[in-house]
CHARMM-style PDB file with segment names, atoms N, HN, CA, C and O in Angstrom:
ATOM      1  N   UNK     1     -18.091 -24.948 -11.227  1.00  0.00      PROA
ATOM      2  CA  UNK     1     -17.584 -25.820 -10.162  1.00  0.00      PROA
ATOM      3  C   UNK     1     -17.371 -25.034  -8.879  1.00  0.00      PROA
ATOM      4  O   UNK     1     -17.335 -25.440  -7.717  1.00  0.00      PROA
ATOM      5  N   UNK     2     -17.223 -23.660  -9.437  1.00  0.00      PROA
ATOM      6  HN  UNK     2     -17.252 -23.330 -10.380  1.00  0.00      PROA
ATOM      7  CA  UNK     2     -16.488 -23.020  -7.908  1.00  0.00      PROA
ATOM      8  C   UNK     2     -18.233 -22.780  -7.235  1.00  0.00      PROA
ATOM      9  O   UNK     2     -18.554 -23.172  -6.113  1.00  0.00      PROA
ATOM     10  N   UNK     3     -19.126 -22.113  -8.135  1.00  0.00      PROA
ATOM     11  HN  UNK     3     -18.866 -21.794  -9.047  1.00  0.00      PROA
ATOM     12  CA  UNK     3     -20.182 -22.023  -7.147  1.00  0.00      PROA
ATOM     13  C   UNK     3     -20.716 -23.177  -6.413  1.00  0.00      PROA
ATOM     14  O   UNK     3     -21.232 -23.135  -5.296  1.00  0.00      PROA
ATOM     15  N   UNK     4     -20.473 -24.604  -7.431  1.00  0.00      PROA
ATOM     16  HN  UNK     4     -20.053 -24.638  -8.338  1.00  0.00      PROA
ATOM     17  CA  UNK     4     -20.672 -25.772  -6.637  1.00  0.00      PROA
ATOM     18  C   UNK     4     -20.453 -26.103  -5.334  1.00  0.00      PROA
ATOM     19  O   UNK     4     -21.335 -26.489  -4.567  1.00  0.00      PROA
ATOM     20  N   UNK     5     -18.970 -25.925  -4.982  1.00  0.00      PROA
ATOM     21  HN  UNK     5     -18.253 -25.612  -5.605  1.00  0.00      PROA
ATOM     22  CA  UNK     5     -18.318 -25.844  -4.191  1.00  0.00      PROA
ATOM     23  C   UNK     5     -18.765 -25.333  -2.910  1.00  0.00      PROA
ATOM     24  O   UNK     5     -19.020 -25.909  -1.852  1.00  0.00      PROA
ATOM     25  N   UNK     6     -18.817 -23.464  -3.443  1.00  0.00      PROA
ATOM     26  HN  UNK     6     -18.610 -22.996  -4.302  1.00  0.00      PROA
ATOM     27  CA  UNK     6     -19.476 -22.667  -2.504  1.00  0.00      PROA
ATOM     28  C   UNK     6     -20.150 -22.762  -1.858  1.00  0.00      PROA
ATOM     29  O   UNK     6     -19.886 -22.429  -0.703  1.00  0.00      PROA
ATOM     30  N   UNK     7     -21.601 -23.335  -2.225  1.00  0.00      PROA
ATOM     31  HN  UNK     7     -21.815 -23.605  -3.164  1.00  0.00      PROA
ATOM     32  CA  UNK     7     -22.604 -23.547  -2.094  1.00  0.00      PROA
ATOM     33  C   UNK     7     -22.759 -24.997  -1.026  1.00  0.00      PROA
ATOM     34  O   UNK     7     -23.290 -25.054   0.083  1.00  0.00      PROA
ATOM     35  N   UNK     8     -22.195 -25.918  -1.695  1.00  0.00      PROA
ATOM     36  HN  UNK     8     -21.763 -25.872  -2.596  1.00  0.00      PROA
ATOM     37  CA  UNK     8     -21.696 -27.103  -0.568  1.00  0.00      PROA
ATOM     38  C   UNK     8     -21.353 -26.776   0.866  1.00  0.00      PROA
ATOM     39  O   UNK     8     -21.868 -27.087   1.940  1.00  0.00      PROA
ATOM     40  N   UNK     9     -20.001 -25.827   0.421  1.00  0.00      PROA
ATOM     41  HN  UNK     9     -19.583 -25.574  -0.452  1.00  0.00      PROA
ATOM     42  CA  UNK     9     -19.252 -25.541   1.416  1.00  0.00      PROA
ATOM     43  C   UNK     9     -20.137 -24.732   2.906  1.00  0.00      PROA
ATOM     44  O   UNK     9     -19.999 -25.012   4.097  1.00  0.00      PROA
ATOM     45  N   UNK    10     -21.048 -23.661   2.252  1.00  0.00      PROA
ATOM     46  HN  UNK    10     -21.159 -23.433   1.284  1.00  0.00      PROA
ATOM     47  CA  UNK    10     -21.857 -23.132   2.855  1.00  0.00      PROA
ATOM     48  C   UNK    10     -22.807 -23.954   3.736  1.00  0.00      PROA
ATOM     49  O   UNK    10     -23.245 -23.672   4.852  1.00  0.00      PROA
ATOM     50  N   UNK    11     -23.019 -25.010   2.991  1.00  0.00      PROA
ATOM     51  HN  UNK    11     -22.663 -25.239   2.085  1.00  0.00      PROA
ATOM     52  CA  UNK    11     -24.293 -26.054   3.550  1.00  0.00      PROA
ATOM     53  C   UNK    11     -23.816 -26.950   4.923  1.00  0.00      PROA
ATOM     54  O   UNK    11     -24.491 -27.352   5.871  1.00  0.00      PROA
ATOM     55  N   UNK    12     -22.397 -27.087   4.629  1.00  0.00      PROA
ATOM     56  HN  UNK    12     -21.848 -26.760   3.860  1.00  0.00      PROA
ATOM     57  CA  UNK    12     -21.235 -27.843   5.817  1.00  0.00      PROA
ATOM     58  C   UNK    12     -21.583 -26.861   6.495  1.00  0.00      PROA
ATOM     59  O   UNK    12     -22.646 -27.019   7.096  1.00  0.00      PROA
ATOM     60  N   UNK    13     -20.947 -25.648   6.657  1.00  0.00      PROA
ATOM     61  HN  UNK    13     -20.083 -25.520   6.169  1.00  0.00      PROA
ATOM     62  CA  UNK    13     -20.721 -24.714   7.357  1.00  0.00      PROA
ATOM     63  C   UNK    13     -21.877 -24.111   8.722  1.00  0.00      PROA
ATOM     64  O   UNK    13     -21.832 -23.783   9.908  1.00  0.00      PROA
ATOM     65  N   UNK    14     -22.916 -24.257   7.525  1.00  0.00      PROA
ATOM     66  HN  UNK    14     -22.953 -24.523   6.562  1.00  0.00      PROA
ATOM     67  CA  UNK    14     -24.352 -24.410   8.734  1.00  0.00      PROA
ATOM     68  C   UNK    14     -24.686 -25.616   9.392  1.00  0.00      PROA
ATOM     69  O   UNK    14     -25.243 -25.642  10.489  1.00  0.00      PROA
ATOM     70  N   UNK    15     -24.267 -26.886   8.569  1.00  0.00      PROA
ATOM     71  HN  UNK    15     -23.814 -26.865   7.678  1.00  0.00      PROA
ATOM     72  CA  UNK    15     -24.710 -28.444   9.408  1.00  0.00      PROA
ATOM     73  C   UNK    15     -23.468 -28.648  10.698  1.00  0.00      PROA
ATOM     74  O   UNK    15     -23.782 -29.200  11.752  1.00  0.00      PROA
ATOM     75  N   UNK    16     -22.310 -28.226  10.498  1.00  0.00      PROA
ATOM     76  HN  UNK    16     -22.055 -27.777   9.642  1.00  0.00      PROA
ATOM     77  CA  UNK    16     -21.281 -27.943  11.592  1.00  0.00      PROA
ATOM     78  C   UNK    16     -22.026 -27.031  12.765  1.00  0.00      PROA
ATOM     79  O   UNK    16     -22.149 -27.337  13.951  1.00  0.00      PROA
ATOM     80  N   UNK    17     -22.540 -25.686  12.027  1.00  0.00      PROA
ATOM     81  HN  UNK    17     -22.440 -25.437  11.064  1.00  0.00      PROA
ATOM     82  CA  UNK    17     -22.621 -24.801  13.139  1.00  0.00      PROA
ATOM     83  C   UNK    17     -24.229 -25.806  14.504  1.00  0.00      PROA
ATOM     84  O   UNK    17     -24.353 -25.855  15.728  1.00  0.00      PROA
ATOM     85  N   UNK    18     -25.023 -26.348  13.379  1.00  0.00      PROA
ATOM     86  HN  UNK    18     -24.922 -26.308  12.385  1.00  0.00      PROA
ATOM     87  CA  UNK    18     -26.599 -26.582  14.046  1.00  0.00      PROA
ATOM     88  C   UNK    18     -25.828 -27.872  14.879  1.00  0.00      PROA
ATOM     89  O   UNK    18     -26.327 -27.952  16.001  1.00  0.00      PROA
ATOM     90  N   UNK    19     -24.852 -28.818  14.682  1.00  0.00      PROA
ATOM     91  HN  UNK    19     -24.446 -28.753  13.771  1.00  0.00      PROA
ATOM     92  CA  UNK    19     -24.244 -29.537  15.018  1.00  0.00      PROA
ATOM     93  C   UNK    19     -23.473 -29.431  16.445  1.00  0.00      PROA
ATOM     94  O   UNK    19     -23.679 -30.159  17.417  1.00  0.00      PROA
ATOM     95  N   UNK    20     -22.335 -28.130  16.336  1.00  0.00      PROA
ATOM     96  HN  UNK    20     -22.168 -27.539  15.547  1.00  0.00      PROA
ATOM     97  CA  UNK    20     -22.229 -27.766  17.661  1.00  0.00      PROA
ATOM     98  C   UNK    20     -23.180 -27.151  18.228  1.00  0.00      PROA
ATOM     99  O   UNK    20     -23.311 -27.298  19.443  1.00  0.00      PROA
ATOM    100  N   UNK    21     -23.928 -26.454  17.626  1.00  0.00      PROA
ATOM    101  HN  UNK    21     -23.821 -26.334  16.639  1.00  0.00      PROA
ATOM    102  CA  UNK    21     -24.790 -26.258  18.697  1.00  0.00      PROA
ATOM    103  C   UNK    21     -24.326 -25.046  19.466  1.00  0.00      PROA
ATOM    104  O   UNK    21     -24.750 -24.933  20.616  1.00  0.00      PROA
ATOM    105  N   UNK    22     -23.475 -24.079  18.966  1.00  0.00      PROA
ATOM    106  HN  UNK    22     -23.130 -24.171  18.031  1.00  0.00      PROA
ATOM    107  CA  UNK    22     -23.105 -23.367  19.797  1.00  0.00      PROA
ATOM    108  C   UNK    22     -24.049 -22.282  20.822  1.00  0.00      PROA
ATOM    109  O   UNK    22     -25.055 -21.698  20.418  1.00  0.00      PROA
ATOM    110  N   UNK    23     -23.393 -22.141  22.446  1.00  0.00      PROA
ATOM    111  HN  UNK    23     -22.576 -22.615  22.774  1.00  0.00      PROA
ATOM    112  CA  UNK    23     -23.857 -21.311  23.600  1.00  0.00      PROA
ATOM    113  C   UNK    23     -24.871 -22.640  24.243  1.00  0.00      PROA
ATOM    114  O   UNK    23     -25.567 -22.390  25.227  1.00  0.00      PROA
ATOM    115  N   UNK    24     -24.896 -23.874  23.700  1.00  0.00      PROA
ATOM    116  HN  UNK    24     -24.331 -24.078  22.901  1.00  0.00      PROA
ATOM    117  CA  UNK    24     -25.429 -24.902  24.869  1.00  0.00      PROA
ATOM    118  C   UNK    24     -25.049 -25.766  25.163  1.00  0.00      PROA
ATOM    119  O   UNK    24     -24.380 -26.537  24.475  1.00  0.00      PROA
ATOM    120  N   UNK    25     -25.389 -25.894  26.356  1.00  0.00      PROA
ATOM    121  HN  UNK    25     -25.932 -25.267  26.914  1.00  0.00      PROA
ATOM    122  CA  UNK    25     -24.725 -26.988  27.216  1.00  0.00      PROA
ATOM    123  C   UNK    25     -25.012 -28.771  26.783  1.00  0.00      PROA
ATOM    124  O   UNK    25     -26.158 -29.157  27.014  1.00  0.00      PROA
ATOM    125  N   UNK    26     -24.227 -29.605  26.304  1.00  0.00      PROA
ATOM    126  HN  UNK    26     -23.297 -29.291  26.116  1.00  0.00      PROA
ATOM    127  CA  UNK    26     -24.439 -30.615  26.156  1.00  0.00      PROA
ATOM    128  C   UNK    26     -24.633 -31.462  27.397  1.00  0.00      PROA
ATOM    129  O   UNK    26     -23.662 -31.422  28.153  1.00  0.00      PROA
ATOM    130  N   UNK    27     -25.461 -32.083  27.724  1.00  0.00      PROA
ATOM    131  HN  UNK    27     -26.249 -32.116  27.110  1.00  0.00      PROA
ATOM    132  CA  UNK    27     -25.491 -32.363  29.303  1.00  0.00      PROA
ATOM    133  C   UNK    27     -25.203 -34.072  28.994  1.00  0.00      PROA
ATOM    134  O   UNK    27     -25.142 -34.366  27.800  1.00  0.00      PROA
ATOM    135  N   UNK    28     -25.015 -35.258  30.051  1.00  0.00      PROA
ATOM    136  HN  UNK    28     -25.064 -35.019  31.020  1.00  0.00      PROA
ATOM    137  CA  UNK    28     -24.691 -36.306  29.852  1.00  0.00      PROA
ATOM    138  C   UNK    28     -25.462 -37.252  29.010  1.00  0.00      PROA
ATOM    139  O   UNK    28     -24.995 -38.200  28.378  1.00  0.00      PROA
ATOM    140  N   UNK    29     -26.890 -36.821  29.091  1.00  0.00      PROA
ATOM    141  HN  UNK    29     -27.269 -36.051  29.604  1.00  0.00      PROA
ATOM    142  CA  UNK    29     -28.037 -37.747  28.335  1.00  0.00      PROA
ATOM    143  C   UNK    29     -28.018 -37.258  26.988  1.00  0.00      PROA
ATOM    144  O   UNK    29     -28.757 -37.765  26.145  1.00  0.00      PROA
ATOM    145  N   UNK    30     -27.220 -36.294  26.703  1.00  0.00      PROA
ATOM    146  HN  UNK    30     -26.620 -35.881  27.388  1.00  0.00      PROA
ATOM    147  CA  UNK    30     -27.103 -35.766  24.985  1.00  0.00      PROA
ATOM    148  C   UNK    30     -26.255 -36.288  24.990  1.00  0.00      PROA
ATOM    149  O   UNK    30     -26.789 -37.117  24.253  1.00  0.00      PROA
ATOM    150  N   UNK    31     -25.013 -36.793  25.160  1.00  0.00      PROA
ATOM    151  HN  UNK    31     -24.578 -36.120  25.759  1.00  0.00      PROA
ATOM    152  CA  UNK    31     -23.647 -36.814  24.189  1.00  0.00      PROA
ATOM    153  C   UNK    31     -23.438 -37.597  23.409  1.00  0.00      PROA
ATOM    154  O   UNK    31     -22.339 -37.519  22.860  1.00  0.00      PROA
ATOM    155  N   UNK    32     -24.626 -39.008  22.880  1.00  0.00      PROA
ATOM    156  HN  UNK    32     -25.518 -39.071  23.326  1.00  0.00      PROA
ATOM    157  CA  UNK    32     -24.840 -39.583  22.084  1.00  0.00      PROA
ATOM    158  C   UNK    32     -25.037 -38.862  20.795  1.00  0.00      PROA
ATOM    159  O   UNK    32     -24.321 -38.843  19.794  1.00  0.00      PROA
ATOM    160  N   UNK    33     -26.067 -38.325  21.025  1.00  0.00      PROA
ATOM    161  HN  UNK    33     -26.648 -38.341  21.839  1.00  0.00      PROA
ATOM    162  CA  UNK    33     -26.566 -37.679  19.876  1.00  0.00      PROA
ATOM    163  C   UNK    33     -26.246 -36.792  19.605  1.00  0.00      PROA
ATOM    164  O   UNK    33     -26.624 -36.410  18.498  1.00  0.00      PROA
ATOM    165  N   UNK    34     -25.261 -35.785  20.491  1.00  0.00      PROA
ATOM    166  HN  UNK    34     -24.953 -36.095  21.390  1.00  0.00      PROA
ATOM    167  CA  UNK    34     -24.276 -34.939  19.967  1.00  0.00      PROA
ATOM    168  C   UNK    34     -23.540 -35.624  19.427  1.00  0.00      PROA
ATOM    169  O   UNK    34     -23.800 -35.406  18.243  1.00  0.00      PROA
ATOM    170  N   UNK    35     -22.527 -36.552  19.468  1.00  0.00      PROA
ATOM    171  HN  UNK    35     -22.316 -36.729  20.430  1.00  0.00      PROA
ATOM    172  CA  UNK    35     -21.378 -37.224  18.778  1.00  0.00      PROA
ATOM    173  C   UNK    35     -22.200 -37.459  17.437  1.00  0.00      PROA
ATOM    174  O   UNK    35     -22.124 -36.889  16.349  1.00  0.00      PROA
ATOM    175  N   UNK    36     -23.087 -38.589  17.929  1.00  0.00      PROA
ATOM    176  HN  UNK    36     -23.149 -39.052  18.814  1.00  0.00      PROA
ATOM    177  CA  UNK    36     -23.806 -38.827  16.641  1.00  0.00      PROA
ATOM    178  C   UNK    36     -23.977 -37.405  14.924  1.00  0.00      PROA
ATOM    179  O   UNK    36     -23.778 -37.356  13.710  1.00  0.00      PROA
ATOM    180  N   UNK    37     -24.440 -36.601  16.019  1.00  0.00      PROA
ATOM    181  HN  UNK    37     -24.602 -36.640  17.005  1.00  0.00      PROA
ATOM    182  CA  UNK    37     -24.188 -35.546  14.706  1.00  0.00      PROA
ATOM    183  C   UNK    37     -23.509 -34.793  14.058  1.00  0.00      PROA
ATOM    184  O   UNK    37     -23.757 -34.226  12.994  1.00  0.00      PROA
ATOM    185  N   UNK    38     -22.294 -34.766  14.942  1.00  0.00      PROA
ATOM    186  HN  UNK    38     -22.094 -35.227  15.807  1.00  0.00      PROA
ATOM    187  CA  UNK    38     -20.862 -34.398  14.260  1.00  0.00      PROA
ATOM    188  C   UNK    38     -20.374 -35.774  13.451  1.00  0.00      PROA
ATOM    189  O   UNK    38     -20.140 -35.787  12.242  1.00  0.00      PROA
ATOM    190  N   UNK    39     -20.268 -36.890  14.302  1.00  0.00      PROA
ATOM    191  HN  UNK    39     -20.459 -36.880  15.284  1.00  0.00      PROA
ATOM    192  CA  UNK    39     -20.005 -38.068  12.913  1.00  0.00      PROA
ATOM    193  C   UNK    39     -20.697 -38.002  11.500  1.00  0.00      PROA
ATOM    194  O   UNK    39     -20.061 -38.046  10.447  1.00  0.00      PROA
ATOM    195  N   UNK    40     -22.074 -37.891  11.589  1.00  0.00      PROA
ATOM    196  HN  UNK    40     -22.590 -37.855  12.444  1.00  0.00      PROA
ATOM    197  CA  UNK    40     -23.106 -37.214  10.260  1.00  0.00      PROA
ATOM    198  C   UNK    40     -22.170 -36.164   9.479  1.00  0.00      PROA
ATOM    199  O   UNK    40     -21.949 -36.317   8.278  1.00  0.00      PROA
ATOM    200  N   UNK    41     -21.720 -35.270  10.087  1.00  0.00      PROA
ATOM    201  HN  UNK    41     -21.900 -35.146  11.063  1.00  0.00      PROA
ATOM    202  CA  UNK    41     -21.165 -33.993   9.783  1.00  0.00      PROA
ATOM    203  C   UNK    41     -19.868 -34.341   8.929  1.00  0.00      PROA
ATOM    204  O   UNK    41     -19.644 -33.949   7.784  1.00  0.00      PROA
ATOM    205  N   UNK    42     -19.030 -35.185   9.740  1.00  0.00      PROA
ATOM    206  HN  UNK    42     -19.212 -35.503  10.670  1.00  0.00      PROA
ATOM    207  CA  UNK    42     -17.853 -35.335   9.470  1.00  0.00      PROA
ATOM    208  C   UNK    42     -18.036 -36.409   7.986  1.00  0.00      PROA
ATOM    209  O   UNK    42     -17.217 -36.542   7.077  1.00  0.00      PROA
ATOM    210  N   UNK    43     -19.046 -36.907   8.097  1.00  0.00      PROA
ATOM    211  HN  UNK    43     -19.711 -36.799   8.835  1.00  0.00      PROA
ATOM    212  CA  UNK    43     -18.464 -38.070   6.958  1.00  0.00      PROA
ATOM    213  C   UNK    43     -19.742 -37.123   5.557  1.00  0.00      PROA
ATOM    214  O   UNK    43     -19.865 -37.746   4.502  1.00  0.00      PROA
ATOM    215  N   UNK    44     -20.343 -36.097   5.646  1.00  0.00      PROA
ATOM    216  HN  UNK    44     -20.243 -35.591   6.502  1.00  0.00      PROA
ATOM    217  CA  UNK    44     -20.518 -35.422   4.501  1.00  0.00      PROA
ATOM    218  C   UNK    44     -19.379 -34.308   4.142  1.00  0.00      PROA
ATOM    219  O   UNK    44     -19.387 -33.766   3.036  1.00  0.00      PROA
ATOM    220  N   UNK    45     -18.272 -33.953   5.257  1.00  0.00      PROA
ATOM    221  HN  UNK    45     -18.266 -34.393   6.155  1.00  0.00      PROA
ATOM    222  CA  UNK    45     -17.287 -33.434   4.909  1.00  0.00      PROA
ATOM    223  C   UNK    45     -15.868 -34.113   4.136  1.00  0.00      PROA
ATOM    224  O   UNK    45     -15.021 -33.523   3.467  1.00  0.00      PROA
ATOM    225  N   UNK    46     -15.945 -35.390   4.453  1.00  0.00      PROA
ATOM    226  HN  UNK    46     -16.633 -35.870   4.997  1.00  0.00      PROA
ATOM    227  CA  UNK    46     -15.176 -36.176   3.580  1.00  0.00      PROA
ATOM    228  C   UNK    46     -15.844 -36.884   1.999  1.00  0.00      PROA
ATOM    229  O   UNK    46     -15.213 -37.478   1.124  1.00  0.00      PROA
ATOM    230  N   UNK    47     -17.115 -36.603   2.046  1.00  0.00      PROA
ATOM    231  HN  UNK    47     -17.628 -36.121   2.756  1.00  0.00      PROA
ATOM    232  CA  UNK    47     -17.728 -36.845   0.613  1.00  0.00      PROA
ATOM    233  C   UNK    47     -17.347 -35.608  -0.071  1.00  0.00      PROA
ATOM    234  O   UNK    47     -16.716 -35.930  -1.077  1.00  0.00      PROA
ATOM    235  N   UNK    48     -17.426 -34.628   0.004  1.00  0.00      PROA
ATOM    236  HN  UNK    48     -17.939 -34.367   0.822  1.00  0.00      PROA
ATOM    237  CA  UNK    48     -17.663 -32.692  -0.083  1.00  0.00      PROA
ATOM    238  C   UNK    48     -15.701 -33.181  -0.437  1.00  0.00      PROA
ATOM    239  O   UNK    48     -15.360 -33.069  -1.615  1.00  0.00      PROA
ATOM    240  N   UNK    49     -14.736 -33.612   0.464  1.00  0.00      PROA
ATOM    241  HN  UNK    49     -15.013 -33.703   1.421  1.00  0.00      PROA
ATOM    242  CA  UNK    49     -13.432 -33.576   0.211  1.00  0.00      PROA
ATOM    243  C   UNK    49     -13.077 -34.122  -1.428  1.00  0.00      PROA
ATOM    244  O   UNK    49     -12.400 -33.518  -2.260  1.00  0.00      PROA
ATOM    245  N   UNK    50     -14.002 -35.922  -1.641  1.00  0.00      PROA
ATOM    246  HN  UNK    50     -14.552 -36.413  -0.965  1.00  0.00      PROA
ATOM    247  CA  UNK    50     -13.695 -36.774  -2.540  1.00  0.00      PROA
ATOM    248  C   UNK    50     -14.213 -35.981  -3.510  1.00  0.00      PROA
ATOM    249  O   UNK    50     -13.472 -35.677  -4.445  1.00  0.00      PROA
ATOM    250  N   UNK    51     -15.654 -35.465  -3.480  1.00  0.00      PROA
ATOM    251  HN  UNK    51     -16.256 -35.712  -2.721  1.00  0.00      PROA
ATOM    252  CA  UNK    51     -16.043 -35.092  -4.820  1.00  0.00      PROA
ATOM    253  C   UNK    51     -15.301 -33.898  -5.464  1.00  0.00      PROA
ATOM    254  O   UNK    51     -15.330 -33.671  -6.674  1.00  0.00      PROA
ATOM    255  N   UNK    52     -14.457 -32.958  -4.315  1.00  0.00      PROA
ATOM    256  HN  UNK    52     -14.434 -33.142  -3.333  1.00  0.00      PROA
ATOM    257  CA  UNK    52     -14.106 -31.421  -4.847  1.00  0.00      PROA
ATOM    258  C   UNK    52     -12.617 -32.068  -5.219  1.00  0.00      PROA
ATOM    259  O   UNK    52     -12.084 -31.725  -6.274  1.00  0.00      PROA
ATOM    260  N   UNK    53     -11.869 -33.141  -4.209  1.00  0.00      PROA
ATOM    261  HN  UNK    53     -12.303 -33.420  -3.352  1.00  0.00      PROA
ATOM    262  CA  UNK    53     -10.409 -33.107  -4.849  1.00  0.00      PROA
ATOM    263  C   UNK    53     -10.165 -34.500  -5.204  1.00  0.00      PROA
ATOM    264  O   UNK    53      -9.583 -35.147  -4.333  1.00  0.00      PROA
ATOM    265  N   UNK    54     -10.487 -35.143  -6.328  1.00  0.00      PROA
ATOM    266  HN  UNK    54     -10.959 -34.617  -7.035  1.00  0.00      PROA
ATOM    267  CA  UNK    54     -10.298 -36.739  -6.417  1.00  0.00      PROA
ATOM    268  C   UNK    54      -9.150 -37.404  -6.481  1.00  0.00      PROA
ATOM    269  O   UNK    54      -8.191 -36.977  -7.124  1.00  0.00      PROA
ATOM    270  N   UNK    55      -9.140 -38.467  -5.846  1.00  0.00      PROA
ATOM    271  HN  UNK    55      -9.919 -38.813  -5.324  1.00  0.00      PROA
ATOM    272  CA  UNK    55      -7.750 -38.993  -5.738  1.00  0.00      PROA
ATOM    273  C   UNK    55      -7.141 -39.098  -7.099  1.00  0.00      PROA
ATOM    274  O   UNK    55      -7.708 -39.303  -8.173  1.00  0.00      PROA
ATOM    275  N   UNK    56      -5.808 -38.907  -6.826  1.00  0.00      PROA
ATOM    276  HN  UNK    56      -5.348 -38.741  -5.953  1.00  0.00      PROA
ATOM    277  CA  UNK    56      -4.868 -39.018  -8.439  1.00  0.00      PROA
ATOM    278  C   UNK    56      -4.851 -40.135  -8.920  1.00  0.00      PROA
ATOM    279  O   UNK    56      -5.112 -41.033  -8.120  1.00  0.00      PROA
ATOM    280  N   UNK    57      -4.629 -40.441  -9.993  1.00  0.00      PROA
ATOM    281  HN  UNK    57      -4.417 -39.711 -10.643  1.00  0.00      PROA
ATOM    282  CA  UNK    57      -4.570 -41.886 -10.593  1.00  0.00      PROA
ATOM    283  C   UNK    57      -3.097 -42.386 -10.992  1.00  0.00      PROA
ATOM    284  OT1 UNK    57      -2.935 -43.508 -11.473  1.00  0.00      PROA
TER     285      UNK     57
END
């Protein structure tokens, strides 16, 4: 489970980084599709949350 994890975690870690985009300038005709791909980002980080810590019963 933990390499599971890892390995996930790693995969966020690069879809965050290609996501910001870091050292460029988002200019006004991107910020769609910048948002757009941090929302992508954000809602495989809350799947990555459900599957690693499941709600209690």
């Amino acid at each position: 489970m933990i390499k599971k994890t890892r390995s996930a975690s790693e995969r966020l870690e690069r879809e965050i980084e290609v996501a910001l985009d870091p050292g460029h300038f988002v200019g006004d005709g991107a910020c769609y599709s910048f948002v757009s791909d941090l929302e992508e980002v954000e809602d495989d980080i809350g799947t990555l949350i459900a599957e690693t810590f499941p709600a209690p019963m």
